[in-house]
C-alpha positions in Angstrom: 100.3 152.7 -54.8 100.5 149.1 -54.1 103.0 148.9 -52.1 102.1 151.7 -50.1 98.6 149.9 -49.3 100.8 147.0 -48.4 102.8 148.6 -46.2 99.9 150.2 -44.5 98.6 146.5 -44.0 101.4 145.4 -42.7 101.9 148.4 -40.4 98.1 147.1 -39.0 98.7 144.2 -38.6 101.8 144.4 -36.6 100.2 146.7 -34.3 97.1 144.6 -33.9 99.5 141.8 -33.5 101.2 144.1 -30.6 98.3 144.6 -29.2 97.2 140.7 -28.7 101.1 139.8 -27.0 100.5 142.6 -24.8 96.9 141.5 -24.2 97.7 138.4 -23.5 100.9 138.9 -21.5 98.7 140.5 -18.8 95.9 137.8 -19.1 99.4 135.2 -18.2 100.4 137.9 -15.6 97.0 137.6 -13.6 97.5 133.8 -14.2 100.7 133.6 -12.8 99.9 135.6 -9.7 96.9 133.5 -8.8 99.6 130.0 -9.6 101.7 131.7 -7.3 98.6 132.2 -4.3 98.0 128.5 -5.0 101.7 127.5 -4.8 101.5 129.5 -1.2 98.8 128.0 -0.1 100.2 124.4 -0.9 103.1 124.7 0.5 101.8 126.2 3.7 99.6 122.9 4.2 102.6 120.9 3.4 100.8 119.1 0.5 104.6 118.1 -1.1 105.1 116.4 1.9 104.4 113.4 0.8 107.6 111.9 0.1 109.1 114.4 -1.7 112.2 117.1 -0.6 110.4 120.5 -0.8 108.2 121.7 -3.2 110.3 123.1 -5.5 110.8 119.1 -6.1 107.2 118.2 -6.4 106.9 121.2 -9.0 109.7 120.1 -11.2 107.6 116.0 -10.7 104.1 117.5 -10.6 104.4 120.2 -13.8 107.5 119.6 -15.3 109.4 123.4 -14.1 113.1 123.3 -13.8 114.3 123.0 -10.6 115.7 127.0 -10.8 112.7 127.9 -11.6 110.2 126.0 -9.1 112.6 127.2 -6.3 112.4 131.0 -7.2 108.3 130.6 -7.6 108.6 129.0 -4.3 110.4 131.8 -3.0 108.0 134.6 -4.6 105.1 132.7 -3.3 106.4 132.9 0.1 107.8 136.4 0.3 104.6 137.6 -1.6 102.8 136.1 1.4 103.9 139.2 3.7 103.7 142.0 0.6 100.1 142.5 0.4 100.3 145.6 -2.0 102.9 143.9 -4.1 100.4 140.8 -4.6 97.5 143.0 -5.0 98.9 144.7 -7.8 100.3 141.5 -9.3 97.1 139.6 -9.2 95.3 142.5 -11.3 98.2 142.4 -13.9 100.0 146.1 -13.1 103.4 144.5 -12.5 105.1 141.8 -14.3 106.2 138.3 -12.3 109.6 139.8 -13.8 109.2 142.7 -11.5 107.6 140.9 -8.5 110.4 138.6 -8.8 113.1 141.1 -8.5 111.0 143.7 -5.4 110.7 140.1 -3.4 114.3 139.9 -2.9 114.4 143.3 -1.1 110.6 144.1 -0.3 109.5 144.1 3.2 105.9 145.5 4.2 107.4 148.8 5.5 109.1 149.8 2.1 106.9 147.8 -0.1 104.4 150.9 -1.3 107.5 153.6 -2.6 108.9 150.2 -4.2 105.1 149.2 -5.7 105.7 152.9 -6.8 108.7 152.3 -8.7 108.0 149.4 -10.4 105.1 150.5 -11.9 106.9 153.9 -13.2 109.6 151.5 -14.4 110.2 148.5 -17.0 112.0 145.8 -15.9 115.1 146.4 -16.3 114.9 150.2 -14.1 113.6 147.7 -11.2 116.6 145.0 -11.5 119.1 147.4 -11.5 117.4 149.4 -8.3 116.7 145.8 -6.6 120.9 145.3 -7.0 121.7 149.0 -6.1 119.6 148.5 -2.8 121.4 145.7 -1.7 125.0 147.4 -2.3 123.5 149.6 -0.1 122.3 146.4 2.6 126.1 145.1 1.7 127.8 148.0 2.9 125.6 148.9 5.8 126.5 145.4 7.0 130.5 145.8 5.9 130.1 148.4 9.1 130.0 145.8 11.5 132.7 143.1 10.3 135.5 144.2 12.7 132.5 143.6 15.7 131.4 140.5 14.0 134.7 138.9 13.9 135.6 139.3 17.2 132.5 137.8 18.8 132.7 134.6 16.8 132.8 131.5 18.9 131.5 127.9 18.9 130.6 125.6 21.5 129.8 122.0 21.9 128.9 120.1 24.4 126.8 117.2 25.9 123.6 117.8 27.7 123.0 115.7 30.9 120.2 113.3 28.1 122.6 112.6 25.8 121.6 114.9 23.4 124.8 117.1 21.6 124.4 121.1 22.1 126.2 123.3 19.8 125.8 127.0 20.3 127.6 129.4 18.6 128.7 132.7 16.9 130.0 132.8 12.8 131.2 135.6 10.7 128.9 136.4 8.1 130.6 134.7 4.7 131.1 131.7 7.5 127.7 131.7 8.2 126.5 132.2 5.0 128.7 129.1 3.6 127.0 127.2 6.5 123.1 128.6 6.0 123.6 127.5 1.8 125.0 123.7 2.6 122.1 123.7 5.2 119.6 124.5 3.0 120.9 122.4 0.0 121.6 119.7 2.7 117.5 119.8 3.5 116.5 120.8 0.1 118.4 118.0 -1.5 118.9 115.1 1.1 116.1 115.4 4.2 113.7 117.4 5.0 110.7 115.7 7.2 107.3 115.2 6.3 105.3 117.6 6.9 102.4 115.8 8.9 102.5 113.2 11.7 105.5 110.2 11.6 105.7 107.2 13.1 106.1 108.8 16.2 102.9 110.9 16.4 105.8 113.9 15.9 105.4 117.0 13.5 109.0 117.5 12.2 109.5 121.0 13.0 111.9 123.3 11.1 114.7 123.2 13.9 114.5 119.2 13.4 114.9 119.5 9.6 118.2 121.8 10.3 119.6 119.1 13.0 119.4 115.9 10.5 121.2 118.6 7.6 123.7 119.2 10.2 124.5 115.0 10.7 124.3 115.0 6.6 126.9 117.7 6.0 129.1 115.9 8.8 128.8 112.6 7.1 129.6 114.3 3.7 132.2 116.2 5.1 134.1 113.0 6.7 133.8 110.8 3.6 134.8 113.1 1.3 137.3 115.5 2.5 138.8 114.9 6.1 138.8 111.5 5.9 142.8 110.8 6.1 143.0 107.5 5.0 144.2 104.5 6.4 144.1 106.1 9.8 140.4 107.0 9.0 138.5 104.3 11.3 138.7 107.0 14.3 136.2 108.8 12.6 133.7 105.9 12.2 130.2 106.1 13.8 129.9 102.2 15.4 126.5 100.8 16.5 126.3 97.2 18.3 123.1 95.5 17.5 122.5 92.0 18.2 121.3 89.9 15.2 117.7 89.0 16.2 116.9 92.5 16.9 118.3 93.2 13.1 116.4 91.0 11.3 113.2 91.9 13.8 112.8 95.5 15.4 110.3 94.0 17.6 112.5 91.3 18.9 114.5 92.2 22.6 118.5 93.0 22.6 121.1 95.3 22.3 120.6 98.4 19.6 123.4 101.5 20.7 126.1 103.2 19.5 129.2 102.9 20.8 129.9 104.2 24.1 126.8 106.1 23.7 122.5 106.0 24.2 120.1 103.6 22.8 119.2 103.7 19.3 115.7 102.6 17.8 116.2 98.9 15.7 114.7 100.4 12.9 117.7 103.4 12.4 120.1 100.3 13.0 118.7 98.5 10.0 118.9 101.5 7.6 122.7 102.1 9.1 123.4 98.5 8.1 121.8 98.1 4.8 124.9 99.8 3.5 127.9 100.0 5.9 130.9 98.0 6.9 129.9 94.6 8.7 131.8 92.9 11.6 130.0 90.2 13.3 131.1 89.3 17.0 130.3 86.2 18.8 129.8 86.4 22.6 129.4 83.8 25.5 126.7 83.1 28.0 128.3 85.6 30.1 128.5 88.5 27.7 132.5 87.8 26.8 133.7 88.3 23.0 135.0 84.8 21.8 135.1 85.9 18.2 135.9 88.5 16.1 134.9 88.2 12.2 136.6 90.2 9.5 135.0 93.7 8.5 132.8 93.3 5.4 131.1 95.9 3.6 127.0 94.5 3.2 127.6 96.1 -0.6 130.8 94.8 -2.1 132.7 97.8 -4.2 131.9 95.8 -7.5 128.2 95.2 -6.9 127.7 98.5 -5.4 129.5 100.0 -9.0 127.2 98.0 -10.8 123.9 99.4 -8.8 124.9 103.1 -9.5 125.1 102.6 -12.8 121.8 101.2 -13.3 119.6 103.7 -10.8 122.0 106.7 -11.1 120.5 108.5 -8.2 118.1 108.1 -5.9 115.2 106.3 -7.6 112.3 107.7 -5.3 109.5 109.4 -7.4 110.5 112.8 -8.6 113.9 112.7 -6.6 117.0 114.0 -8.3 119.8 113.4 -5.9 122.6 111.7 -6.4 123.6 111.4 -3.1 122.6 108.2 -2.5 123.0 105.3 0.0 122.4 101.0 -1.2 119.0 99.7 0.5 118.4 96.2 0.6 114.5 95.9 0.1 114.5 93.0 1.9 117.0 93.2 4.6 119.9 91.1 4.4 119.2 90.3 8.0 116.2 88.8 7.5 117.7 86.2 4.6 117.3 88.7 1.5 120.1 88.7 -1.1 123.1 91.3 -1.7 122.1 91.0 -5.4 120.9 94.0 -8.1 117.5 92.7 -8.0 117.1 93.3 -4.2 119.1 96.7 -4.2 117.9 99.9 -4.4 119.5 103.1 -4.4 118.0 105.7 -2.0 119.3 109.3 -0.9 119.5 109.9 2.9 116.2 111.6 3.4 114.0 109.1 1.3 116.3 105.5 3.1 114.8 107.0 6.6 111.9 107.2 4.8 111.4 103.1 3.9 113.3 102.4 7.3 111.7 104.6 9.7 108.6 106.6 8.7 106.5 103.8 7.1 107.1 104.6 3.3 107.4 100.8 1.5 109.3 99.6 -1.4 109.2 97.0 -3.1 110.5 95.5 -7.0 107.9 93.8 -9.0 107.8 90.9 -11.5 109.1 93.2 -14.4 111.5 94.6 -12.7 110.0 98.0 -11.9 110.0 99.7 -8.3 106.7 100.3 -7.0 106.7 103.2 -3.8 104.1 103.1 -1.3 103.0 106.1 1.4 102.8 104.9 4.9 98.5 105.0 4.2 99.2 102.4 1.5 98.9 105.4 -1.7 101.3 104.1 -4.5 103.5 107.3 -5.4 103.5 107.0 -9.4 106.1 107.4 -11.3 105.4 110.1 -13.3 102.6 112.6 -12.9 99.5 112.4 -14.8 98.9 114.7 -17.6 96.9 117.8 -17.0 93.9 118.5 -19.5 94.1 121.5 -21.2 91.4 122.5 -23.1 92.0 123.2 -27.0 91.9 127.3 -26.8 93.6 127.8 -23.6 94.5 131.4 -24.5 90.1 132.2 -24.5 89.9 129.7 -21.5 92.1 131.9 -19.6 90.3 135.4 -20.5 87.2 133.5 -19.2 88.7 132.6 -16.0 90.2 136.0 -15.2 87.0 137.5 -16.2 85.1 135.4 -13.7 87.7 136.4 -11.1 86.5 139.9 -12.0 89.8 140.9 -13.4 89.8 142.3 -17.2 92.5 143.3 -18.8 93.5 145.4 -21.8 96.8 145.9 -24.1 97.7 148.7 -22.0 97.4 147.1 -18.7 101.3 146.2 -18.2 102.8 149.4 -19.8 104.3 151.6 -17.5 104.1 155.2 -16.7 107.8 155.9 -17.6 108.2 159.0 -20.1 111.8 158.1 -21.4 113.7 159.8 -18.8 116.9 158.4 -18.2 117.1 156.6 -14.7 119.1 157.9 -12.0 119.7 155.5 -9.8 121.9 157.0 -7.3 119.1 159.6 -6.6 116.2 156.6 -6.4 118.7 154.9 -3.6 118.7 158.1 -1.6 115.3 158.9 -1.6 113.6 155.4 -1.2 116.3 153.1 1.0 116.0 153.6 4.5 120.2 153.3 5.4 120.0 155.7 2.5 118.4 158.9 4.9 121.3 159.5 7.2 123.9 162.4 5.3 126.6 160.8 3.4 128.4 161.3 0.1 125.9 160.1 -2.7 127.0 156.6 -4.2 127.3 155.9 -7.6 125.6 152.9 -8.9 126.1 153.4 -12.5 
């Protein structure tokens, strides 16, 4: 008898136990849709763009996510953006941010109600195998026109009567695919402007983020794998400055590249904190009487010795290792090629110092202390959030003052057991699916 009283209690208290995770999973639900409004809305008024390389990166700094996992609530936030039903139902806790996750890879607002329909009739697995069925189905639709595709690809450069390079062009999709993913890593990880007004009075738009990846990949792609060698100097970019102008943008003389336009003094000083240095000597009449030996600015030992001790890029909440040697004060202007002037800095964040107003600078103990162009000092590391002692209560009390309330049965679905047939969802939901074919198995 006693043990059957125990096992009754037991049996209770596992199901009120159920009953609380389920509860509470919905409560986290609600909470994660409205995180994932807020994330929208802050990255729509650019608020990571102070210094950082997207907001995925200010996530990881700001609230300690993993960079996988900042990028793909980035991406949810975004897509959710144009998926009103979708978001609707998240924010009241119907579908999991498992399922919203997987319809925002597929969803658009034309199919986003029969796929609202599915989720909720489905657990999470049903939808993540559907999601990959549908885009077998986007994968073959496109396979259709390869033998088209390949045949119009072409590329084009040339130079436009300013100066300016044009490149217009036409890539296969797995070319063009390789080419969008170093892009976006290429932005994500090395440059991608601030979003608000630079030195120039200038929003960077979008198509100006793209142009400055394109000039990264290049770089990467010359010092890394088509550089030949000793015969590798024909691939050098060269820019003639003259040394007052150097140490002092504002001071008058010559700042261009080679056999090509003017360059601003401030780009040349960022080229030269780190580069290979030959100094020329002219006459009065403009004549070269002397030619020093090239120099790097950062010998190979020192320049060992800095990435060992930053190991990256050292601006706040950076994590590229992609980095380039900045002198904080320029040898140019009489500072040092020593560690304690030296600073390792990845692409994006050395135009940063050099050319949007961001300031650097080492203090007496050694640490680095960043500076926005306004004067803000970037910290280190972010402040700690409060978070109150029962957060679990706090957050029924917030969603309740949203008006949302929530029970144990909020995030079951309606599916009776049924065994899912996939092949028949992909013919009756997916669009490319409607025209007569043979069915496709997905199983």
């Amino acid at each position: 008898m006693l043990i059957e009283v125990d096992e009754i209690t037991r049996r209770a208290e596992v199901a009120r136990l159920a009953d609380e995770i389920a509860q509470l999973s919905a409560h986290i639900t609600v909470a994660t849709a409205r995180l994932l409004n807020l994330i929208s809305e802050f990255d729509a008024l650019g608020g990571w763009g102070n210094g950082f390389l997207s907001c995925a990166h200010w996530l990881n700094w700001r609230v300690g996510v993993g960079l996988h996992a900042a990028r793909e609530q980035v991406r949810t936030a975004r897509a959710l953006a144009d998926l009103p039903r979708i978001n609707e139902a998240f924010a009241r806790g119907a579908v999991s941010y498992s399922k919203v996750r997987a319809l925002t890879r597929v969803a658009t607002p034309e199919i986003e109600e029969r796929l609202l329909a599915f989720a909720t009739h489905g657990t999470a697995a049903h939808v993540e195998r559907l999601v990959s069925a549908w885009r077998c189905v986007d994968r073959s639709a496109e396979q259709e026109q390869t033998a088209q595709r390949l045949r119009s690809r072409s590329l084009h450069l040339y130079q436009d009567s300013d100066g300016m390079m044009v490149i217009r062009g036409r890539l296969t999709p797995e070319v063009g695919a390789v080419v969008r993913q170093a892009l976006d890593a290429a932005r994500d990880r090395v440059y991608v402007p601030l979003r608000g007004d630079n030195t120039e009075g200038i929003r960077a738009s979008y198509e100006q983020q793209q142009a400055d990846a394109l000039g990264m990949i290049a770089e990467a792609a010359l010092r890394h794998d088509l550089d030949p060698g000793a015969s590798g100097a024909r691939y050098q970019v060269v820019v003639h400055v003259d040394a007052a102008v150097l140490a002092d943008p504002d001071q008058p003389g010559q700042s261009a590249l080679e056999d090509g336009p003017h360059v601003p003094a401030e780009t040349c000083q960022r080229l030269a904190c780190d580069a290979s240095r030959v100094v020329m000597r002219h006459d009065a009449e403009g004549r070269i009487t002397e030619v020093g030996a090239r120099t790097r600015t950062i010998p190979p030992s020192l320049r060992r010795a800095l990435e060992r001790r930053d190991q990256g890029c050292r601006f706040p909440g950076c994590v590229s290792r992609y980095t380039q040697g900045h002198h904080i004060r320029h040898w140019a202007a009489g500072g040092p090629t020593m560690l304690s002037n030296l600073v390792l800095l990845c692409r994006r964040h050395h135009r940063a110092v050099h050319e949007e107003g961001f300031q650097v600078e080492r203090l007496d103990e050694g640490t680095l202390r960043f500076r926005q162009p306004d004067g803000w000092v970037i910290p280190e590391v972010a402040g700690h959030a409060v978070v109150p002692a029962d957060a679990g209560e706090t957050l029924r009390a917030q969603n309740a003052a949203a008006g949302v309330y929530v029970d144990a049965k909020t995030l079951r679905t309606d599916w009776d057991g049924t065994r899912l047939n996939l092949d028949h969802a992909i013919q009756v939901m997916h669009p490319l699916a409607w025209r007569a074919r043979p069915p496709i198995d997905f199983n």
